[in-house]
C-alpha positions as CSV (number, residue, x, y, z in Angstrom):
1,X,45.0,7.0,0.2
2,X,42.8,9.3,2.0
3,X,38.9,8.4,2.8
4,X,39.0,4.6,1.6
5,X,42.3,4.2,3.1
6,X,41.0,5.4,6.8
7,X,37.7,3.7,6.6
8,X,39.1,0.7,5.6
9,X,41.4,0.8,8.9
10,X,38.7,1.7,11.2
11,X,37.1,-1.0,9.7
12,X,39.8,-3.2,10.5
13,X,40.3,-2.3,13.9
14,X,37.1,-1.5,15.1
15,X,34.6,-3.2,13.8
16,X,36.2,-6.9,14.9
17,X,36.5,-5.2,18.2
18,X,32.7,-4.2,18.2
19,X,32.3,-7.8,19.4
20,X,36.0,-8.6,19.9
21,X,37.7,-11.3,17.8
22,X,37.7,-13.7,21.2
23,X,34.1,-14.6,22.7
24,X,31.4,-13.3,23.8
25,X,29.8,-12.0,26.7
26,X,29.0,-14.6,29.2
27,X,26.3,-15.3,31.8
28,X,27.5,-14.6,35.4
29,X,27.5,-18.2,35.8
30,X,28.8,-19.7,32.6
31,X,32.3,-18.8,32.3
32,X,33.5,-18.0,28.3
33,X,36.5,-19.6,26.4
34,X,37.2,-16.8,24.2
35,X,39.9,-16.5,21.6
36,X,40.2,-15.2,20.6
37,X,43.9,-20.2,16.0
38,X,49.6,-27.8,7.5
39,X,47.7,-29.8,6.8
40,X,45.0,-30.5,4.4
41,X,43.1,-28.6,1.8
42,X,39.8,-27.7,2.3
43,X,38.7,-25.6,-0.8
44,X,36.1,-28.0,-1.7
45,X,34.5,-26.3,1.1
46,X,33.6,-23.6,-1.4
47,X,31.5,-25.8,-3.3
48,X,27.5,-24.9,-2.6
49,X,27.0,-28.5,-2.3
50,X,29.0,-29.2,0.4
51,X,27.7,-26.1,2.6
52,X,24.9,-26.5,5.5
53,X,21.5,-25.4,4.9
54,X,21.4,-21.7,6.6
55,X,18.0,-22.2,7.2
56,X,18.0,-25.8,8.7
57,X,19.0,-26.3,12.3
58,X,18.6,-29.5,12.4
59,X,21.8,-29.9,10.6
60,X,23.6,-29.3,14.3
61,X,26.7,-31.1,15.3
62,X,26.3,-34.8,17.4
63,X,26.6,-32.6,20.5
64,X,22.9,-31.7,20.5
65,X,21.8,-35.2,20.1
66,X,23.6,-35.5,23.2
67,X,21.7,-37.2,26.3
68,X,22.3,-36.9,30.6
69,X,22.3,-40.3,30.1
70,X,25.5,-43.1,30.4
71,X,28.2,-42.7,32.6
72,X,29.7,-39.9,34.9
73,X,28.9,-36.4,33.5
74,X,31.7,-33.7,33.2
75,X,31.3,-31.2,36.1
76,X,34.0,-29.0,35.3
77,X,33.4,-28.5,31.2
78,X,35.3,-25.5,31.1
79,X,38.3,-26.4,32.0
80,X,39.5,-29.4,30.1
81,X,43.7,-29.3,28.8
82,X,44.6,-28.4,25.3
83,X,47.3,-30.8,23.6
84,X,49.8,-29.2,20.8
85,X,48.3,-30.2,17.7
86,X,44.4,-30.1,18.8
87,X,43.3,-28.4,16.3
88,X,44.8,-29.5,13.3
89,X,43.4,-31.6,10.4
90,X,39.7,-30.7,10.9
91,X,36.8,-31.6,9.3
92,X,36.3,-29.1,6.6
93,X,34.3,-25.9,7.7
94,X,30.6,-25.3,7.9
95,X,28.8,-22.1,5.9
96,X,25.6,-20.8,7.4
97,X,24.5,-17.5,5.5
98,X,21.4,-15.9,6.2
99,X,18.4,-16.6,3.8
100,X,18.0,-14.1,0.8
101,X,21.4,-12.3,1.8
102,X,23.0,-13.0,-1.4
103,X,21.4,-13.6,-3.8
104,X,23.9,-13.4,-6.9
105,X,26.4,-15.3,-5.1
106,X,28.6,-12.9,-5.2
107,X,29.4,-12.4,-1.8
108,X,30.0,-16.3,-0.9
109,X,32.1,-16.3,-4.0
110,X,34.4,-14.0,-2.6
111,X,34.3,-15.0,0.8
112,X,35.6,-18.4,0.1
113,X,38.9,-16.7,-2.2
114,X,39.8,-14.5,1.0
115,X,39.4,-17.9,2.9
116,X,41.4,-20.2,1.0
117,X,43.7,-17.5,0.5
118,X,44.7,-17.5,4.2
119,X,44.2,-20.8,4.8
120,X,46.4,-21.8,2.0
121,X,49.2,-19.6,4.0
122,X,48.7,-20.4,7.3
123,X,47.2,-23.9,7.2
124,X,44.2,-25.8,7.8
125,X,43.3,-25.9,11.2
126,X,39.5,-25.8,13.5
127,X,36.9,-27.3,13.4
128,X,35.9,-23.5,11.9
129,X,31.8,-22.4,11.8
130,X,31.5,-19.7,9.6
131,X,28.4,-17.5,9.7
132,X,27.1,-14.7,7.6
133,X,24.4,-12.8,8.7
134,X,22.3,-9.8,7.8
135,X,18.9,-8.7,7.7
136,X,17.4,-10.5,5.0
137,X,15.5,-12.9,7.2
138,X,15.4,-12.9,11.4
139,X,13.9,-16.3,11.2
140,X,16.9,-17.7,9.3
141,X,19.0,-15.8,11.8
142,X,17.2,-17.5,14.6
143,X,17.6,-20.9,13.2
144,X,21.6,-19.6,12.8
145,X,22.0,-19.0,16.3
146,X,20.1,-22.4,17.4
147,X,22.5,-24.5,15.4
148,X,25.6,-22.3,16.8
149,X,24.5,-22.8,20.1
150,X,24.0,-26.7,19.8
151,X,27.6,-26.9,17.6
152,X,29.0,-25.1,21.0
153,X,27.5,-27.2,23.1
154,X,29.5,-30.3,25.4
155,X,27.6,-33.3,25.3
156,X,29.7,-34.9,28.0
157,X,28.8,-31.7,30.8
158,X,26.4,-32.0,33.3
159,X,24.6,-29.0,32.6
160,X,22.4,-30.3,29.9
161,X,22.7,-29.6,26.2
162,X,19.2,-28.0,26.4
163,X,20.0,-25.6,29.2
164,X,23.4,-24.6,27.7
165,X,21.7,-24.3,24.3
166,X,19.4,-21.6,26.3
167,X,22.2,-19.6,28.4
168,X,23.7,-19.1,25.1
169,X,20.3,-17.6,22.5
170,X,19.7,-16.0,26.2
171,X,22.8,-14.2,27.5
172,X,25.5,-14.0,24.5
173,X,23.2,-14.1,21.1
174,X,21.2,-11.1,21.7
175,X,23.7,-8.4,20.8
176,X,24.8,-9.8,17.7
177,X,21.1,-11.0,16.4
178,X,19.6,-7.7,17.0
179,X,22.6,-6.0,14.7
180,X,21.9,-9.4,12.1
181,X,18.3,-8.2,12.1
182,X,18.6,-4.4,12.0
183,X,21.2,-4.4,9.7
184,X,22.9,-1.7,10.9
185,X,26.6,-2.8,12.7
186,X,29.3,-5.0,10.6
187,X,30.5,-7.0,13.4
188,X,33.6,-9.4,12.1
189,X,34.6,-11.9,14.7
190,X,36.4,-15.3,15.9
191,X,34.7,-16.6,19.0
192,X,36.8,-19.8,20.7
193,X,35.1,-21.8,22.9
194,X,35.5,-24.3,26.0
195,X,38.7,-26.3,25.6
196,X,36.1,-29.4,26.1
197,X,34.6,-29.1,22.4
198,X,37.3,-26.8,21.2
199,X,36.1,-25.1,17.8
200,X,36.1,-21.5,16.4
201,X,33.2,-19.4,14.8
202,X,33.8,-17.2,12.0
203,X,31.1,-14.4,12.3
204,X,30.8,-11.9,9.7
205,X,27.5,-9.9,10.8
206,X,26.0,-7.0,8.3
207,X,29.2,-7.5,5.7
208,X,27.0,-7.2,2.7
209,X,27.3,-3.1,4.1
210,X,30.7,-2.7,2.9
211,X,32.0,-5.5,0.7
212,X,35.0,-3.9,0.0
213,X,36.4,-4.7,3.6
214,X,35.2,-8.3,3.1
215,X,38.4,-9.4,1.9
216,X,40.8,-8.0,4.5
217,X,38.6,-8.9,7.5
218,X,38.6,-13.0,6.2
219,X,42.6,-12.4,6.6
220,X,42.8,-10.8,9.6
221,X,40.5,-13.3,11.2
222,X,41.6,-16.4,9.5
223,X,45.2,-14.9,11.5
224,X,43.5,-15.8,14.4
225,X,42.4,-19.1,14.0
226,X,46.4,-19.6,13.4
227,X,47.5,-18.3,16.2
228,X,44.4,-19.1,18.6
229,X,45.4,-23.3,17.2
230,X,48.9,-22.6,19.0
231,X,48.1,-21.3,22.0
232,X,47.3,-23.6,24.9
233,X,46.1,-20.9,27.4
234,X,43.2,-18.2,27.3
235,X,45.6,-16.2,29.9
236,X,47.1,-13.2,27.0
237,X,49.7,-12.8,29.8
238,X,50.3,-16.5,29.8
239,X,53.5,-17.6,28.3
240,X,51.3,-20.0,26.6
241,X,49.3,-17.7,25.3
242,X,49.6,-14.6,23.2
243,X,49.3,-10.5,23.9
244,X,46.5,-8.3,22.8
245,X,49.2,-6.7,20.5
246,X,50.8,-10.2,19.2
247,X,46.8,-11.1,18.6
248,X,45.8,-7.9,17.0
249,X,49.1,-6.5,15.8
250,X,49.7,-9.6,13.7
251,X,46.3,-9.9,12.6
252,X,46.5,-6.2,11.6
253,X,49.4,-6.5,9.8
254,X,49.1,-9.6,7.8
255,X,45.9,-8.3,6.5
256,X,47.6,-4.7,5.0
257,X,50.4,-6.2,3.9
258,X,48.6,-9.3,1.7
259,X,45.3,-8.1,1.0
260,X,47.0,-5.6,-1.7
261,X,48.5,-8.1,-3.9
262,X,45.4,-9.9,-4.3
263,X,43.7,-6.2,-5.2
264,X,41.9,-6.2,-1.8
265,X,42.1,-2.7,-0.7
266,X,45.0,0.1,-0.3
267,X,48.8,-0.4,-0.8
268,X,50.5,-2.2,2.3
269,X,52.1,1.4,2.7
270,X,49.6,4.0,2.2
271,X,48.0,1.7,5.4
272,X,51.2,1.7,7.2
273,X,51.0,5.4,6.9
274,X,48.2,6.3,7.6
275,X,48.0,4.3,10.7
276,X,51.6,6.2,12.0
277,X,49.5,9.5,11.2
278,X,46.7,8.1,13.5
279,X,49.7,6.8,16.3
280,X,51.6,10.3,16.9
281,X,48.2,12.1,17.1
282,X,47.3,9.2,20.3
283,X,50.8,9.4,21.6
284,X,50.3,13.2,22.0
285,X,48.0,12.4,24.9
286,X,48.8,9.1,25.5
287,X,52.7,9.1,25.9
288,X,52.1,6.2,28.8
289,X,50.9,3.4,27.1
290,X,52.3,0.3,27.1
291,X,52.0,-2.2,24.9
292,X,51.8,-5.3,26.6
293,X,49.0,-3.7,29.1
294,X,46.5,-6.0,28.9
295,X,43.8,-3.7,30.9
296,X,42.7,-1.3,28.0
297,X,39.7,-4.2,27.0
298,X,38.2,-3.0,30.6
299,X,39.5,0.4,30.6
300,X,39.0,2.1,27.2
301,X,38.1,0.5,24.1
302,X,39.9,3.2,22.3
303,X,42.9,2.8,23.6
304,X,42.4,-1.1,22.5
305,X,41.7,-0.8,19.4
306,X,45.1,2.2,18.9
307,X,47.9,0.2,21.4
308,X,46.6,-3.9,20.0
309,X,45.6,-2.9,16.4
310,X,47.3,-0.2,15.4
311,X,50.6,0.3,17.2
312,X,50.5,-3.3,17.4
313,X,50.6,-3.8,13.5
314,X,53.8,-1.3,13.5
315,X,55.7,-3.5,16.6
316,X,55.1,-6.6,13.9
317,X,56.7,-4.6,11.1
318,X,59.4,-3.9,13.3
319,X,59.8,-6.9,14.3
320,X,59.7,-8.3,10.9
321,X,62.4,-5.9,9.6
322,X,65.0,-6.6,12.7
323,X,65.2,-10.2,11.1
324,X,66.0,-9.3,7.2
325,X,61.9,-9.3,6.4
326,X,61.6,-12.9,7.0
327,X,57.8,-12.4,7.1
328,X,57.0,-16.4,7.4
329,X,59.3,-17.0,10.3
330,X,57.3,-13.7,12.3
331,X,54.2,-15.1,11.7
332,X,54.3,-19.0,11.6
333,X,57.7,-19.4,13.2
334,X,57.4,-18.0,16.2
335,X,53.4,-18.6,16.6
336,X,53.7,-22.4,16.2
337,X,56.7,-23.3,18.7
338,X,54.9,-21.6,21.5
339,X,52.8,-25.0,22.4
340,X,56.0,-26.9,23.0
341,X,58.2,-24.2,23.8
342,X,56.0,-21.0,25.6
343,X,55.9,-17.9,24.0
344,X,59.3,-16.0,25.7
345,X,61.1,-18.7,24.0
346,X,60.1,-19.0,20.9
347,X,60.9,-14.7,20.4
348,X,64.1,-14.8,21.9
349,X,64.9,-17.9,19.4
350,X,63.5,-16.1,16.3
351,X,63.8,-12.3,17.4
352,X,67.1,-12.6,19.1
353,X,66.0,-10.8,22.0
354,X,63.4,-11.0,25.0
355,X,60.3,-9.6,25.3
356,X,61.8,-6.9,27.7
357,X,63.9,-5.9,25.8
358,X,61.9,-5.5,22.4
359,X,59.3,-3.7,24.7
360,X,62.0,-0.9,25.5
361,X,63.3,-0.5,22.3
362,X,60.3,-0.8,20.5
363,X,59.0,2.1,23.0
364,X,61.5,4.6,21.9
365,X,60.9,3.8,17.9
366,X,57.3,4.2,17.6
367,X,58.0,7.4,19.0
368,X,59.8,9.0,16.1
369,X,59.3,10.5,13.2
370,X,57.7,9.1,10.5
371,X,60.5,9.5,8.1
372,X,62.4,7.6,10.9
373,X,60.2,5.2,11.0
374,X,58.9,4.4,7.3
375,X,62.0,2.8,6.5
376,X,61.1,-0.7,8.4
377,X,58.5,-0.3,5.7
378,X,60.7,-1.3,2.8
């Protein structure tokens, strides 16, 4: 357990939230659809032939051909409704790696197991982007970011495609290009975007650092693109969308408990464990949490990444053993009724209580013991 155990945690937990697994920052005047979401199979995706050229933007997506021209613009392009069902059967995903980052191939190669892995669980749903960067050439970084920008871009908006394409390499690509071309972050990340060209990018920035972790952070994002497909608001506190905790939580937990069978990284309980260790020592000073407290993004980044990560992952264990260990009716279940349904619905049907009540109950477990608690590890 030990060292690899812990790294691999913090890992987990904070290097997704370096960036956040929703969007990113945006300009003061260009609000940001972040987050962070059965059908057909996509693993010819893998194939090197049918990836885009890292290196060639001019590969983008119809919406940069886009003109200002032909009909009424969209004014409000931020604000369009999501349907249940948008975003299922997608095209199949783009690749953009950076130039010279790989290669033996190695590190696509087992990218695209993790991915079909999780995909082959939770579905096929996106469009899905997927980018891979490091410092093996800023130019093909650059040329990365231009195509992401255009691929985000709504054709149909009266800002221009230009002048979105410019916001976006001017107020939310600098962050992550600088730690692309330093080489010195691993950012992991799903970015949504406006409901108006609804897609999702899969960033993986400086992974080549620790390859080990590769594995487990494709499942715990790919978790989000499931649940960010089923949920028709951006609001967490929405009853059509999902909490930090459900987001995190889930993401944490499906991650530890599959990436072990597949021989990525620790045994499902030697995490468990060592994330309880890491909960009592936060609850020591932090007895007043709460998990469905949405403020700890603004507030304190630590407490985020303990209360939606880590305790989060435990409430999902919980959860999971209250109903027998029915692990596909926690995670699908419940996550894909909430379009139709709302999200207090769907856990009273499969949890067999409300929120309220899982929140108080939950509350006093996860302050026991751990040899009280191990057992909804079994």
């Amino acid at each position: 357990m030990g060292t690899h155990v812990l790294s691999t945690l913090l890992c987990l937990s904070f290097c997704a939230m370096s960036v956040g697994c929703g969007g990113e920052s945006a300009t003061p005047d260009t609000p940001d659809a972040s987050d962070v979401s059965d059908a057909s199979d996509v693993s010819d995706a893998s194939d090197a032939s049918d990836v885009s050229d890292a290196s060639d933007a001019s590969d983008a997506s119809d919406a940069s051909d886009a003109s200002d021209g032909g009909g009424a613009c969209l004014e409000d392009w931020w604000n369009c409704p999501l349907a249940p069902g948008y975003a299922e059967s997608p095209p199949a995903p783009t690749f953009d790696m950076t130039e010279g980052l790989d290669p033996s191939g190695e590190l696509e190669s087992r990218f695209w197991e993790a991915y079909n892995y999780a995909q082959s669980y939770f579905g096929n749903y996106g469009p899905v982007h997927i980018y891979i960067l490091g410092p093996s050439s800023s130019a093909s970084n650059e040329a990365i970011f231009r195509l992401r920008a255009e691929r985000r871009a709504v054709a149909e908006a009266c800002y221009s495609v230009d002048e979105q394409v410019n916001d976006f390499l001017t107020y939310n690509a600098p962050y992550e290009l600088e730690a692309a071309n330093n080489g010195t972050e691993l950012i992991a990340n799903i970015s949504g975007n406006t409901p108006c060209n609804p897609l999702f990018d899969l960033t993986l920035i400086n992974i080549n650092m620790d390859l080990d972790a590769l594995e487990p952070i494709v499942l715990h994002e790919y978790t989000h693109i499931h649940q960010v497909a089923h949920q028709l608001s951006e609001d967490r506190s929405s009853d059509l969308g999902l909490n930090s905790w459900m987001l995190e939580g889930q993401a944490t937990y499906f991650s530890a408990k599959f990436s072990p069978d597949q021989g990525w990284g620790p045994p499902y309980v030697d995490q468990m464990v060592a994330i309880k260790e890491g909960i009592d020592y936060f609850l020591e000073d932090n007895s007043e949490f709460a998990l469905n407290n949405e403020t700890y993004w603004e507030t304190d980044m630590n407490r985020a990444g303990m209360v939606y990560y880590q305790i989060g992952a435990w409430a999902w264990a919980y959860l999971i053993h209250s109903i027998d260990g029915d692990i596909e009716t926690a995670l699908k279940s419940f996550i894909q009724d909430i379009p139709q349904d709302g999200k207090s619905a769907s856990f009273q049907r499969y949890f067999g209580k409300t929120l309220d009540e899982f929140y108080a109950e939950f509350d006093v477990f996860i302050r026991g013991s751990l040899e009280d608690t191990q057992t909804v590890l079994e």
